[in-house]
C-alpha positions as CSV (number, residue, x, y, z in Angstrom):
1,X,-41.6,33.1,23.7
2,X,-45.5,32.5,25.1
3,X,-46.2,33.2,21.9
4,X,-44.2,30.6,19.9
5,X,-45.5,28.2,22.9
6,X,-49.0,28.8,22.1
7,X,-48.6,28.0,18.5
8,X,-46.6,24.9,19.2
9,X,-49.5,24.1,21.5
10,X,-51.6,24.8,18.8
11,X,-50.6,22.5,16.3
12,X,-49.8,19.8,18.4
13,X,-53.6,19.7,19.3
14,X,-54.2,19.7,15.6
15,X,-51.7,16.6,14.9
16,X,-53.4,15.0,17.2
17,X,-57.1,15.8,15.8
18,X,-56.4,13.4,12.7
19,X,-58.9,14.2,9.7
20,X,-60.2,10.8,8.6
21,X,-62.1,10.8,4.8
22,X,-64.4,7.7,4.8
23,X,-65.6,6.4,1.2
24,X,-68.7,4.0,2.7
25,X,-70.2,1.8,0.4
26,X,-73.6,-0.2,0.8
27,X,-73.2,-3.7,-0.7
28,X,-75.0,-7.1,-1.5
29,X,-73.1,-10.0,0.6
30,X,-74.2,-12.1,-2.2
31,X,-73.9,-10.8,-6.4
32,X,-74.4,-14.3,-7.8
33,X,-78.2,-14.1,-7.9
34,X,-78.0,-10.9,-10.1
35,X,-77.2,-10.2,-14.0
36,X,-73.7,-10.1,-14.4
37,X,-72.9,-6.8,-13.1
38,X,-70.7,-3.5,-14.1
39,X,-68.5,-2.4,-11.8
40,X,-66.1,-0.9,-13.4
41,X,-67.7,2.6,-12.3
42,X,-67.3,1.9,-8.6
43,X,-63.8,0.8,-9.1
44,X,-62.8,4.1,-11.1
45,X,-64.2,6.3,-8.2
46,X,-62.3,4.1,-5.6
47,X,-58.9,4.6,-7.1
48,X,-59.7,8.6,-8.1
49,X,-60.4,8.3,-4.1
50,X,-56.8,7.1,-3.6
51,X,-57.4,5.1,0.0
52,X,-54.9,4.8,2.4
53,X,-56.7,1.6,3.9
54,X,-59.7,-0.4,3.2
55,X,-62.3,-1.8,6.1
56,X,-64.6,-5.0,5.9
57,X,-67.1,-6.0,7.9
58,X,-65.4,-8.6,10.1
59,X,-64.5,-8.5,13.5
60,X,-61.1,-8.2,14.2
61,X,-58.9,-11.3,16.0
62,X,-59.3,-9.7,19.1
63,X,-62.5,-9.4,19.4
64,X,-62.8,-12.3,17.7
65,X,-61.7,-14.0,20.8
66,X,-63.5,-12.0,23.3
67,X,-67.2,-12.0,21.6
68,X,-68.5,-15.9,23.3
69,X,-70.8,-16.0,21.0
70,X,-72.8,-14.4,18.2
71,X,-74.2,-15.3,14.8
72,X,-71.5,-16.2,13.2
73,X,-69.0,-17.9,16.1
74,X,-69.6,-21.5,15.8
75,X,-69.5,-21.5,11.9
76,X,-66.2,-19.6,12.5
77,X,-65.2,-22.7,15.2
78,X,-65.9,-25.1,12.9
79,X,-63.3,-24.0,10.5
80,X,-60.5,-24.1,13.2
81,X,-61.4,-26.9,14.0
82,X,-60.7,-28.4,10.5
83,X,-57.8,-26.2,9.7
84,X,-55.9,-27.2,13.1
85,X,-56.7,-30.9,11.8
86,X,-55.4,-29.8,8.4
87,X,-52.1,-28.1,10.0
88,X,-51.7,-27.6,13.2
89,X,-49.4,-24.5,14.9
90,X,-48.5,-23.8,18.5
91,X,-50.3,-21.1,19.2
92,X,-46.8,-19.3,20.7
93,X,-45.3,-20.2,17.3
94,X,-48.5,-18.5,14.8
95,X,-47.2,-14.6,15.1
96,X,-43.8,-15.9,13.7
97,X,-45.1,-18.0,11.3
98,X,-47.5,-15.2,9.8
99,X,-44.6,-12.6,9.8
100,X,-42.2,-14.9,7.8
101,X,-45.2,-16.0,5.3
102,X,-45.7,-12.2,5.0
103,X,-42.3,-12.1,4.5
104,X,-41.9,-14.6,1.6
105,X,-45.1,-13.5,0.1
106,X,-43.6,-10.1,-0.6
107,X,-40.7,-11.5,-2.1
108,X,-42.4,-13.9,-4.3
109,X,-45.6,-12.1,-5.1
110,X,-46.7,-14.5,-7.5
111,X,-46.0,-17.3,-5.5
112,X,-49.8,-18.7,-4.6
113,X,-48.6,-21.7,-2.3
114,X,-46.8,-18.9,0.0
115,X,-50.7,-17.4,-0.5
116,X,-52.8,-20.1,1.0
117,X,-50.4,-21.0,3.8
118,X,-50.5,-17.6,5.0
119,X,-54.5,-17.8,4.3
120,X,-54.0,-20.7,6.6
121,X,-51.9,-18.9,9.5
122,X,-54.7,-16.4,9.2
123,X,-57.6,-18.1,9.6
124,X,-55.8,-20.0,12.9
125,X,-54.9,-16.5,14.4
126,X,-58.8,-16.2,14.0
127,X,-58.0,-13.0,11.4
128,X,-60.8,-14.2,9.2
129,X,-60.7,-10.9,6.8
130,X,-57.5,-11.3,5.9
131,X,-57.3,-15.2,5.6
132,X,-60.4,-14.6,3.2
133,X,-58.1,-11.6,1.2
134,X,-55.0,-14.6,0.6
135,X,-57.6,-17.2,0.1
136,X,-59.3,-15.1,-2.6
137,X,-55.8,-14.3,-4.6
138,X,-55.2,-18.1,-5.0
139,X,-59.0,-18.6,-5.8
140,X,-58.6,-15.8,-8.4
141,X,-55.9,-17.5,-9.8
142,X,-56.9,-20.5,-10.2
143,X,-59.4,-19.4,-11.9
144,X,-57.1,-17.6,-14.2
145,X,-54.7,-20.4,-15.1
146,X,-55.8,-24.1,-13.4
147,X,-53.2,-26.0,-11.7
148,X,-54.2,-29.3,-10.4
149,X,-51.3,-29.3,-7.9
150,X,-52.0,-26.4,-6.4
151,X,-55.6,-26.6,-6.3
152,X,-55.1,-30.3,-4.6
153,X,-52.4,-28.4,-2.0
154,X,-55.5,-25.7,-1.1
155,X,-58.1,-28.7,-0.8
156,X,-55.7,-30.2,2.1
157,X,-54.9,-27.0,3.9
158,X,-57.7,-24.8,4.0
159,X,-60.5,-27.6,3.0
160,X,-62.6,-24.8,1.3
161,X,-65.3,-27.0,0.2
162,X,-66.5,-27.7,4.3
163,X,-66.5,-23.6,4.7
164,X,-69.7,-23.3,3.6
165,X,-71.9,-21.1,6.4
166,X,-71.3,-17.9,7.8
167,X,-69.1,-15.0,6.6
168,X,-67.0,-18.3,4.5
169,X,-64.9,-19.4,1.9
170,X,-67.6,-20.2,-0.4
171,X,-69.7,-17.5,0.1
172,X,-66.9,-15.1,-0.5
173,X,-66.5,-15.9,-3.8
174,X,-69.5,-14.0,-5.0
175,X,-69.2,-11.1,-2.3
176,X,-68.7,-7.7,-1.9
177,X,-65.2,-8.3,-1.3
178,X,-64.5,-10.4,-4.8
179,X,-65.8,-8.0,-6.5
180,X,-65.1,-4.5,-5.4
181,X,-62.5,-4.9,-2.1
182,X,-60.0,-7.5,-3.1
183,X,-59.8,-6.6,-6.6
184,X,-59.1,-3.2,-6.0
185,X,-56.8,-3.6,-2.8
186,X,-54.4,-6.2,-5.0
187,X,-54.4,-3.6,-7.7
188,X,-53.3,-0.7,-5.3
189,X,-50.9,-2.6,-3.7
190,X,-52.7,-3.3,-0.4
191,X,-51.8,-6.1,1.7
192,X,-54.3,-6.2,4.6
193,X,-58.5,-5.6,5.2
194,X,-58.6,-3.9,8.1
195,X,-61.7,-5.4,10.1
196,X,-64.3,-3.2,11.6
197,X,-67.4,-4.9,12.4
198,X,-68.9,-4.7,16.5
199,X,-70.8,-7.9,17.5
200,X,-70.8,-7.5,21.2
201,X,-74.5,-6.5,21.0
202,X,-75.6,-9.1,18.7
203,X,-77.6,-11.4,21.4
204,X,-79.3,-8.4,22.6
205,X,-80.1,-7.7,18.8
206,X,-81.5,-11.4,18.8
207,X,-83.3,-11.3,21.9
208,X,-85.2,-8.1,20.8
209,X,-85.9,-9.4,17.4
210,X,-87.6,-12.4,19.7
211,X,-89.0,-10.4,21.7
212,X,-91.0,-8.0,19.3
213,X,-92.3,-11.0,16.9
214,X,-93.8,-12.9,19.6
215,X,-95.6,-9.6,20.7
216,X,-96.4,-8.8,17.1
217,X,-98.1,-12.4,17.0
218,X,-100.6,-11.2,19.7
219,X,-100.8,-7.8,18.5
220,X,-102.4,-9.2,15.2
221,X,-104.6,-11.8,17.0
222,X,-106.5,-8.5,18.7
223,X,-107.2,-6.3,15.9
224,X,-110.3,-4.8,15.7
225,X,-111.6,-4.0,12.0
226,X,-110.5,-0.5,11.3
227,X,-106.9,-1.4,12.7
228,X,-106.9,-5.0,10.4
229,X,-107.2,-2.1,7.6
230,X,-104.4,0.2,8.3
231,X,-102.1,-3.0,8.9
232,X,-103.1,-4.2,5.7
233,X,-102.2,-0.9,4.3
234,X,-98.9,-0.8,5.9
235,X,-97.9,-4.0,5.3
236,X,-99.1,-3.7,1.4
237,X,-97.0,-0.6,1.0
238,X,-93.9,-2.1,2.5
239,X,-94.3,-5.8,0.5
240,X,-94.6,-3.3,-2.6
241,X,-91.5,-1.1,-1.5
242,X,-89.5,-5.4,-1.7
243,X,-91.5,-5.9,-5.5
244,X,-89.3,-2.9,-6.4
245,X,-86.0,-4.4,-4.7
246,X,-86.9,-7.1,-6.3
247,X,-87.0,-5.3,-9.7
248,X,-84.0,-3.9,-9.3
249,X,-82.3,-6.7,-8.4
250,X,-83.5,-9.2,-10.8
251,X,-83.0,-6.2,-13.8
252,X,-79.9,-3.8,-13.2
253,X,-76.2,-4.6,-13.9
254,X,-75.5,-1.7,-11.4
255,X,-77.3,-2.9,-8.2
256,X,-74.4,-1.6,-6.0
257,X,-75.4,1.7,-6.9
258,X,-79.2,1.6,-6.5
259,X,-78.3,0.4,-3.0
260,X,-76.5,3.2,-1.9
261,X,-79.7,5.5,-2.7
262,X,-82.4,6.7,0.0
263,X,-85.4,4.7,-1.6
264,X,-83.2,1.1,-1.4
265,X,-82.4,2.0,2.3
266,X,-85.9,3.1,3.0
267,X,-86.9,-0.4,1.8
268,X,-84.3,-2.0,3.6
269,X,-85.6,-0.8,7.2
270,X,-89.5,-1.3,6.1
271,X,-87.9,-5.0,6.4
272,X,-86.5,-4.7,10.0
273,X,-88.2,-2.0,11.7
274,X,-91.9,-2.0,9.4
275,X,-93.0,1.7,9.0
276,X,-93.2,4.5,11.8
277,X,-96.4,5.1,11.2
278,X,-97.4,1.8,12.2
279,X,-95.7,2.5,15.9
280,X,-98.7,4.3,16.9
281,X,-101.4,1.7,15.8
282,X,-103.6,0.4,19.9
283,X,-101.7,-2.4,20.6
284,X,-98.6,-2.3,18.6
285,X,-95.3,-3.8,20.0
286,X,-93.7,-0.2,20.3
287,X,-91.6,-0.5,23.1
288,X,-90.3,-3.4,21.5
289,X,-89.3,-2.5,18.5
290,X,-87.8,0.4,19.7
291,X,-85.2,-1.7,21.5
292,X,-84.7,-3.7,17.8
293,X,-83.8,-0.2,16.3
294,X,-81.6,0.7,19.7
295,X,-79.1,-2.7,19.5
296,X,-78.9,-1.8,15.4
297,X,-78.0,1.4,16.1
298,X,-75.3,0.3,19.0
299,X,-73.8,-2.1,16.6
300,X,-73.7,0.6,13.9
301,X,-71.9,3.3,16.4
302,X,-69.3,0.4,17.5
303,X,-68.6,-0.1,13.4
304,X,-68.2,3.5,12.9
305,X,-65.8,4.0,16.1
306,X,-64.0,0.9,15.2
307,X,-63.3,2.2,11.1
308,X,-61.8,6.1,13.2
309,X,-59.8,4.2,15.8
310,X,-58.3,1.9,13.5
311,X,-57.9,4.2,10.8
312,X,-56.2,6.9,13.1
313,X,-53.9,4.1,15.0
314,X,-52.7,3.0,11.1
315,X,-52.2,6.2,10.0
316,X,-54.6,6.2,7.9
317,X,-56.5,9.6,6.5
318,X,-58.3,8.0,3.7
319,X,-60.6,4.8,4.3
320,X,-63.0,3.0,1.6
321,X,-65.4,0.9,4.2
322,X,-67.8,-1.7,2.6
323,X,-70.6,-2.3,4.5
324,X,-74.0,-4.8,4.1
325,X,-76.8,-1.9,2.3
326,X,-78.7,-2.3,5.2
327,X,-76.1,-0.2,7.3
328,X,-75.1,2.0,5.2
329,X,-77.5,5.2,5.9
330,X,-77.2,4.3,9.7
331,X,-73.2,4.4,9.5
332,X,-73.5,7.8,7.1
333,X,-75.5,9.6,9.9
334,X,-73.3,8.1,12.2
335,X,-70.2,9.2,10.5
336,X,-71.2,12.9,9.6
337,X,-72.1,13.3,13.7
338,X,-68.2,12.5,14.4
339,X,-66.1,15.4,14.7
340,X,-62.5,15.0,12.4
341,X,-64.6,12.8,10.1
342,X,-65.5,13.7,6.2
343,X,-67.9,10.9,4.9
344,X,-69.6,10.4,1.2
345,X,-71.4,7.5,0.2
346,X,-70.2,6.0,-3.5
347,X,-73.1,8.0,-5.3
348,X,-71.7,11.2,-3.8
349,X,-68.4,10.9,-5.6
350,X,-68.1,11.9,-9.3
């Protein structure tokens, strides 16, 4: 009897110890200043994948509410503002208003009017990745097959045309998630983005990124001749690391790829964080940018915990997370120090 206890005991620890599989991919928040581009191999490794769930880089309404303010929150303000002028709804009254909109929608599928008013409860219940997922389907469509009417309907309600900073309606139409997310997410019958991004760090990110470039300013006014030369040197090899970015970006129909490599993320962080061996120059800011790298890597830990929790509290084994390039080796260390968590970048999957 201990015996069968013990195994019971066993596998109830196990149950508990959830196994999540996390497909991360680095992406451009902006395609539209590349050649058109192929993605048809990315999508082919997403659905041989078979995800349970897909994560964006948005916060979630929850902590949409709590975070005061950050980069994005008065952008995000603004388009309340305008979409409680378009439509107003008692805040008591937006849970059952979504839930009946999900309702229809699943009913009639095709149905793109149901689309943008539930884009429009979204965006009010401050769920800002999925008002962007409904907004896109009747985008996509309209692009597909016009249809004055409706497109006059969506110019009323969600006013897409005034959404144009921050994580927006406009800038969503040639982003990560119109390309690779959305696309594959409608065709594997998703019907929510789970949100994953951290920003309770982000003015401590800001005042560090203050902080270092006014003492990088003095730093520079002190050089002596020999340290004038190794900043030049440092400095020219991380300008030429951005002519090859550059290269790649103004050249390759498969950019998404290059940035999931090693040399497109050592770039990236020659942009943010210059080159270690430029820490140890007399007089560098050191101390500074050392608390730049520490707030990056806080906000990187709080994406990678939010992408387990969530994924664990839906049930979810199996996640595909898209992520701006510039986090994507920071998450991928992050990821592979978690226990219960399998991680592989999209260049990893045949």
């Amino acid at each position: 009897m201990k015996y069968l206890f013990f195994l019971f005991f066993l596998f109830s620890i196990h149950a508990k110890a959830q196994d999540v599989e996390v497909l991360l991919i680095g992406v451009s928040h902006d395609y539209s200043k590349y050649p058109t581009q192929d993605f048809s191999s990315i999508h082919q490794k997403i659905k041989k994948f078979k995800p349970d769930a897909f994560f964006g880089e948005f916060l979630s309404k929850e902590d949409e509410r709590l975070v005061m303010d950050y980069w994005c929150k008065q952008p995000n303000n603004h388009r309340l503002k305008i979409l409680r002028g378009n439509r107003a709804i008692k805040e008591e009254l937006l849970p059952h208003t979504i839930d009946s909109l999900k309702q229809l929608s699943l009913r009639k599928p095709n149905d793109y009017w149901i689309k943008a008013a539930l884009a429009h409860g979204y965006y009010l219940d401050q769920d800002v990745a999925n008002g962007h997922y409904q907004f896109w389907q009747v985008y996509h469509s309209l692009q597909q097959q016009p249809n004055a009417e409706l497109e006059s309907y969506v110019d009323k309600l969600l006013s897409p045309r005034l959404d144009t900073t921050g994580r927006s309606m406009r800038r969503l139409k040639t982003s990560e998630y119109a390309y690779i997310a959305f696309p594959m997410m409608r065709e594997l019958g998703m019907k929510e983005l789970l949100p994953m991004d951290n920003q309770e760090y982000d003015l401590n990110w800001q005042a560090s990124w203050t902080a270092f470039d006014a003492a990088f300013t003095l730093f520079r006014k002190d050089l002596n001749d020999s340290l004038k030369q190794q900043l030049k040197s440092a400095l020219t090899s991380i300008n030429n690391g951005y002519k090859r970015y550059d290269q790649i970006e103004m050249s390759s129909n498969k950019v998404t790829e290059w940035l999931n490599t090693d040399e497109a993320s050592g770039i990236s962080a020659s942009g943010d964080f210059y080159l270690p061996v430029m820490y140890d120059m007399k007089g560098f800011p050191k101390e500074e940018m050392l608390s730049k790298i520490h707030w990056w890597i806080m906000r990187n830990e709080g994406m990678c915990r939010n992408v387990v929790n969530r994924a664990k509290k839906a049930g979810a084994k199996r996640v595909v997370v898209l992520a701006g390039a510039n986090h994507r080796k920071y998450m991928q260390d992050i990821f592979k120090t978690m226990p219960h968590v399998k991680v592989k970048n999209i260049n990893e999957v045949n």
